[in-house]
C-alpha positions in Angstrom: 293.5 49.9 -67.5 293.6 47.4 -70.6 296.0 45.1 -71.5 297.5 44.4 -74.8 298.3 41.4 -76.0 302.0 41.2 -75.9 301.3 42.6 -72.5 299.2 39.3 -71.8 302.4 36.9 -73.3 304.4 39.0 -70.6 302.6 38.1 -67.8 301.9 34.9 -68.7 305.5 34.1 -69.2 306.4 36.0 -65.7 303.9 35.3 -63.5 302.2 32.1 -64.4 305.6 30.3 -63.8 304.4 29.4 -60.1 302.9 26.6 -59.0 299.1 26.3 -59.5 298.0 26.8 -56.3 298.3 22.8 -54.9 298.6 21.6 -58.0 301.5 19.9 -59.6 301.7 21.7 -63.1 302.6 25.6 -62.9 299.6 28.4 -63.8 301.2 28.5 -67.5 301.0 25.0 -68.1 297.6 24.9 -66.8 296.8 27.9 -69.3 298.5 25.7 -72.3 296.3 22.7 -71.4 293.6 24.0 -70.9 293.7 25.8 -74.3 294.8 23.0 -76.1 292.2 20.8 -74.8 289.4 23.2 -76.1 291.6 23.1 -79.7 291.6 19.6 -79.7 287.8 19.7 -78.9 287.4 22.2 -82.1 285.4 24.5 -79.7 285.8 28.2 -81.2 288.8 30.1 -81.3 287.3 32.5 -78.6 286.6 29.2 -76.7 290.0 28.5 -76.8 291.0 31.9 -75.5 288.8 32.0 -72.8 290.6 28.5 -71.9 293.8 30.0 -72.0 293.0 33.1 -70.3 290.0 32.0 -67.6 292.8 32.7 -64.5 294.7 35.4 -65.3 293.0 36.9 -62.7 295.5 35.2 -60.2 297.5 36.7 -61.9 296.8 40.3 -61.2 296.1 39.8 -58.4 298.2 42.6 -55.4 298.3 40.3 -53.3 300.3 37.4 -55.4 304.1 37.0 -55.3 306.1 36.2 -58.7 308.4 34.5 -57.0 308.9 30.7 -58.7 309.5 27.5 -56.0 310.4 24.2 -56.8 307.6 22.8 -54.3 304.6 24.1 -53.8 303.9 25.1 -50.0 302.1 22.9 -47.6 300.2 26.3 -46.4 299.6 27.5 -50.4 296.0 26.5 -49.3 294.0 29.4 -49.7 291.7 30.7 -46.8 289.2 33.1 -48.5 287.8 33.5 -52.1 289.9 35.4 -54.9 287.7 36.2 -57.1 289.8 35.5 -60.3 287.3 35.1 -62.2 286.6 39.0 -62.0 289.7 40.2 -61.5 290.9 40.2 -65.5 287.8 41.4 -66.7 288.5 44.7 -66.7 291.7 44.3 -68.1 290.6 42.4 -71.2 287.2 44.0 -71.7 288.5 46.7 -74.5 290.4 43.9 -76.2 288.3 40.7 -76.3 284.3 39.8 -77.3 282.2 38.7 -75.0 282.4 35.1 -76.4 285.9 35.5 -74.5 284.9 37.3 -71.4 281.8 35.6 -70.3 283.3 31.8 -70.1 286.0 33.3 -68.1 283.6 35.1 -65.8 281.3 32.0 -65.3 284.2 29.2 -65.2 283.8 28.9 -61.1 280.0 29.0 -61.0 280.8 26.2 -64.1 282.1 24.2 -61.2 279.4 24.8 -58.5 276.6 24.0 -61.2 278.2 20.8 -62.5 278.5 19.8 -58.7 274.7 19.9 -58.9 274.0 18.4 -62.1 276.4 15.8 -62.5 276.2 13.5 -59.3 279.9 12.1 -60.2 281.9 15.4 -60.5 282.6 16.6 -57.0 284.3 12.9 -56.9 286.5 13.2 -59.7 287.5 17.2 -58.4 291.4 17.6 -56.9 291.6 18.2 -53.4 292.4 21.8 -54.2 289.6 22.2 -56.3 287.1 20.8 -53.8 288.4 23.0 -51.4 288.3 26.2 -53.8 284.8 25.0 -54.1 283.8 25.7 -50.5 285.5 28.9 -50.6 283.5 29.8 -53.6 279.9 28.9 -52.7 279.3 25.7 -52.6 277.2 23.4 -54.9 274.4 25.6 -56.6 271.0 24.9 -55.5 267.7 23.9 -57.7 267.3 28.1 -58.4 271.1 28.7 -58.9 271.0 26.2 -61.6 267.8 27.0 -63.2 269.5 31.0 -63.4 273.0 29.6 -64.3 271.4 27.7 -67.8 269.7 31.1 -68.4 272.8 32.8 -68.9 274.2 33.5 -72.4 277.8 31.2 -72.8 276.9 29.2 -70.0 277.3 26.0 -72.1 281.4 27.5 -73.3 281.8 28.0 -69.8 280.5 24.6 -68.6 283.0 23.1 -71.4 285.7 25.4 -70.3 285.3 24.4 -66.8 285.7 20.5 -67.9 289.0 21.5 -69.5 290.1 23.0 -66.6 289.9 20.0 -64.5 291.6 18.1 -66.8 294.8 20.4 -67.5 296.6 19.5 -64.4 299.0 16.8 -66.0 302.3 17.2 -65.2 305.1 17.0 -68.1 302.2 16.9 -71.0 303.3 18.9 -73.6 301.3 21.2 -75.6 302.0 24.0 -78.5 303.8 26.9 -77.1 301.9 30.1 -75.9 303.3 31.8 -79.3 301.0 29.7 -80.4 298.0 30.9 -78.4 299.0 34.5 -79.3 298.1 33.9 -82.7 294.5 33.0 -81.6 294.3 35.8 -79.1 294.9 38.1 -81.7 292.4 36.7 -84.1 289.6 36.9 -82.1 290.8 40.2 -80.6 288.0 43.5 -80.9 
């Protein structure tokens, strides 16, 4: 099943009002910085939507309530994997380019290979993405990394990946996902 786009806007604006997982900024504001960072970095607009869009598979995801909390839950730690990062695909493949789709699809493997090449990024990780990390793999090895840089958009997605770790601020504002629609549509199949 495909989305659309207004389809997209609707879930965003329903379900990514929650809490980002131990973070303290909520899915959607994690979304809107994320995609704003990669605008102000004047990466593409496909980029951008990949920022916007890398974890919508949380999203989808059965197993997630849409319920919205004030606090996010000392046991919101999560035990096992999600594999987000797969989840959307198939729901945005028949819309969006593969400039889109692979940068969302290598976003957490973004976050293992920097943890191999970049001696100070586990450091500056959250807590909750260090612990994501564990549940995901692990720091690539010598091979993993050498396969990773092979990879077509494996540069977008190391730049996405950056821009997720930085869009956790609370209160910082950003344009408004109307905003983002425009660009989702422009770039759209």
């Amino acid at each position: 099943m495909s989305l659309s786009i207004p389809e997209i806007v609707q879930l965003l604006n329903s379900r990514a009002t929650t809490w980002y997982g131990q973070e303290s900024v909520s899915q959607l504001e994690h979304a809107l910085q994320c995609a704003d960072l990669a605008e102000k970095a004047d990466e593409t607009p496909e980029t951008v939507v990949a920022a916007l869009l890398h974890d919508l598979g949380h999203m989808l995801s059965p197993h997630r309530s849409g319920e919205v909390t004030d606090e996010v839950p000392e046991d919101a730690m999560p035990t096992k994997d999600d594999l987000h990062q797969f989840v959307a695909l198939p729901f945005l493949r028949s819309l969006f380019p593969d400039a889109v789709l692979e940068p969302i699809k290598l976003h957490v493997d973004a976050k293992r290979y920097l943890c191999a090449v970049d001696a100070g990024y586990w450091a500056d990780l959250s807590p909750a993405s260090k612990h994501s990390l564990e549940l995901q793999g692990g720091t690539f090895d010598e091979q993993q990394v050498a396969a990773f840089e092979a990879l077509p958009y494996y540069a977008e997605a190391v730049r996405l990946r950056r821009y997720d770790d930085l869009a956790k601020v609370p209160g910082h504002k950003t344009p408004d996902l109307a905003h983002f629609e425009k660009l989702m549509s422009q770039v759209r199949l």
